[in-house]
N, C-alpha and C positions, 0 to 999 in steps of 0.2 A: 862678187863682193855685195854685201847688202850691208844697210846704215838706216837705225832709226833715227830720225833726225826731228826739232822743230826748226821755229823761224829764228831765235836765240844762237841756234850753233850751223846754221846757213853759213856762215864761212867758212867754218873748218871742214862742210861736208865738202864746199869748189873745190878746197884745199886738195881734199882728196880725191877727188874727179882728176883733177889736171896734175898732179904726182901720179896717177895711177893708168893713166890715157896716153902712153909713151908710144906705143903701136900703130894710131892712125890718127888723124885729125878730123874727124870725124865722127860725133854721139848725136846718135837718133833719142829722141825723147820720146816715151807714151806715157799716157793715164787720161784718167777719164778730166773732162771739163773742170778745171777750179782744184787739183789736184797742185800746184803752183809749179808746171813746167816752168812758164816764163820767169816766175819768182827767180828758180834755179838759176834760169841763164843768163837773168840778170845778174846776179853774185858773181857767177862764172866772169862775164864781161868785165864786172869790178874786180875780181880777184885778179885778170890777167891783165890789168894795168890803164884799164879804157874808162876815162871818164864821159862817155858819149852818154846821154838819154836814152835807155833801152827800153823799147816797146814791143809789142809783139805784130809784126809785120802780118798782119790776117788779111791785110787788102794789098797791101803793097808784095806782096808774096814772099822778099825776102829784103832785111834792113843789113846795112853795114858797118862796122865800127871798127875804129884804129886806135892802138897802144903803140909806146916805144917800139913792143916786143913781137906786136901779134898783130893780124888782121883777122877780121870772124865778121862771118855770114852767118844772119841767124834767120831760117827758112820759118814758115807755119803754111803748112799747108796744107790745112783742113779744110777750106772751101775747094780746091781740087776735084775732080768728079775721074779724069781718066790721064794715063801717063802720058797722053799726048800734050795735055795743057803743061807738064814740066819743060817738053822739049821746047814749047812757045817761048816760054820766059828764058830758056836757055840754058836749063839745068847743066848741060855738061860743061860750059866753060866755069862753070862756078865749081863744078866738080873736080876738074882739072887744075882749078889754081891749090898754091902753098897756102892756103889761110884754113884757119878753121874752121868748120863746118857744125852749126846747131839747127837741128832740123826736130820741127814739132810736126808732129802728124803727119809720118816719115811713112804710110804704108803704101803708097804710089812708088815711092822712091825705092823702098829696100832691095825687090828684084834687080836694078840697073843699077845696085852696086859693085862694082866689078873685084877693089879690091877688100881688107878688113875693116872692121868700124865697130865701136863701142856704142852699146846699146843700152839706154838708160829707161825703167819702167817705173814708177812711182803709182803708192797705193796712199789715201787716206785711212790713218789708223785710225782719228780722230779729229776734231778742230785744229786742234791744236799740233798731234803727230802726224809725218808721214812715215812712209818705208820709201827706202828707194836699192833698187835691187840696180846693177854696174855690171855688164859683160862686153867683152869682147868676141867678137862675131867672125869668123874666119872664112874668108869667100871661096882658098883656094883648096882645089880637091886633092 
């Protein structure tokens, strides 16, 4: 799936992230710096019912937020250097729970995903547009 989107219809793109995310709980986020990962996952977080302050966990490596409906982990792990610092913080019990999983600067991660997972890459079109391209990634051979 791909969606040109601006900051204007940022809802209705969540909308369609999470109607379209049925398969795994799980979306990897890329693009380059100021491209508005976090922008998205914030919407995301408000779309699924969470009024919590979303920030983008760059020091704390990953934040948590809770709705009626949902729990979500939202990772950034762009200061990372090697996949051993995931296993310090504990990657796999976070991996293991029911809750959703948003991971920013997921390429440490993506090898030691064992099952599928939705993969989100966003392009600046402009100031004002993105693109944002939506796949599902299929682990099993």
């Amino acid at each position: 799936m791909e969606i040109e989107y601006s900051l204007e219809s940022l809802k209705a793109v969540a909308d369609e992230i999470i109607n379209t995310a049925t398969r795994s709980n799980i979306i990897l986020f890329n693009g380059d710096l100021g491209t508005g990962k976090t922008t998205l996952i914030k919407e995301l977080v408000k779309t699924m019912g969470c009024n919590d302050t979303v920030s983008s966990p760059t020091y704390s490596l990953v934040n948590e937020y809770h709705s009626d409906s949902a729990s979500i982990y939202h990772f950034d792990l762009y200061r990372l250097e090697h996949e051993d610092e995931l296993y310090d913080f504990g990657i796999e019990d976070y991996l293991d729970a029911p809750s959703w999983k948003f991971v920013e600067w997921p390429s440490l991660l993506k090898p030691l995903l064992r099952d599928g997972f939705y993969e989100i890459t966003i392009e600046r079109v402009n100031n004002e547009k993105r693109k944002l391209q939506l796949q599902y990634i299929s682990n099993n051979l």
